[in-house]
N, C-alpha and C positions, 0 to 999 in steps of 0.2 A: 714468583708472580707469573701468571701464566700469560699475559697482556689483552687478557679480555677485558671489556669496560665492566666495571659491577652491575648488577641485575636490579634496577629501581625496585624499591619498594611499595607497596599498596598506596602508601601517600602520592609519590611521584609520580607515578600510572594515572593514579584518578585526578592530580591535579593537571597533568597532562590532558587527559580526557576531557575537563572541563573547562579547557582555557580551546580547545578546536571546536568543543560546541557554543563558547561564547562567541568567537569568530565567527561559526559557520551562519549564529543567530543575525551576527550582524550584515550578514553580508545580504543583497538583492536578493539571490535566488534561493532564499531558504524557504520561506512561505509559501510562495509560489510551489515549490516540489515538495514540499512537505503538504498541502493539499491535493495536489494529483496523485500523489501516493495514498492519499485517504481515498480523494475518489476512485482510485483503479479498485481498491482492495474493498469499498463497498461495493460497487458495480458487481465482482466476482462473488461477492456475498450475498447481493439481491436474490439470483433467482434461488439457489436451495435454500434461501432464506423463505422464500415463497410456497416454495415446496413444501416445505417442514411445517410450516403454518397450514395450507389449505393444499391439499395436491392435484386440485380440481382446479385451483385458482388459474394457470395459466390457458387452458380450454375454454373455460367460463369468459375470459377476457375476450378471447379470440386469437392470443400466439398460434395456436395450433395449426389453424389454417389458412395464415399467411404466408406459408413456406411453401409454394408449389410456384409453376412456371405462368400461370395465369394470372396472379398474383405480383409476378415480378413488372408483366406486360404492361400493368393499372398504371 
């Protein structure tokens, strides 16, 4: 014996696994960060989101020249 503990198998792992996502469901701040992780990660997909659709679309809207120091003044 070498006295390492034995190495769980696919059962133990996954049943492992699914007994920290039953807790983590339970707990307050699951929802809550699990929708700000949706919203971060569409926010960063918006705009080449936009892009990929129409590549005029942010010009058209008026992004484009809202970014100057006259603009910041308003």
């Amino acid at each position: 014996m070498s006295g390492h503990a034995p190495k769980p198998d696919g059962f133990t792992g996954r049943a492992r696994l699914l007994g920290l996502l039953d807790r983590s469901r339970e707990s307050y701040w699951f929802l809550p960060a699990s929708m700000s992780l949706v919203a971060m990660l569409l926010a960063v997909a918006a705009g080449p989101l936009d892009r990929a659709i129409d590549p005029l679309l942010p010009d058209r809207l008026g992004y484009g020249r809202s970014i100057d120091p006259d603009s910041a003044r308003a």
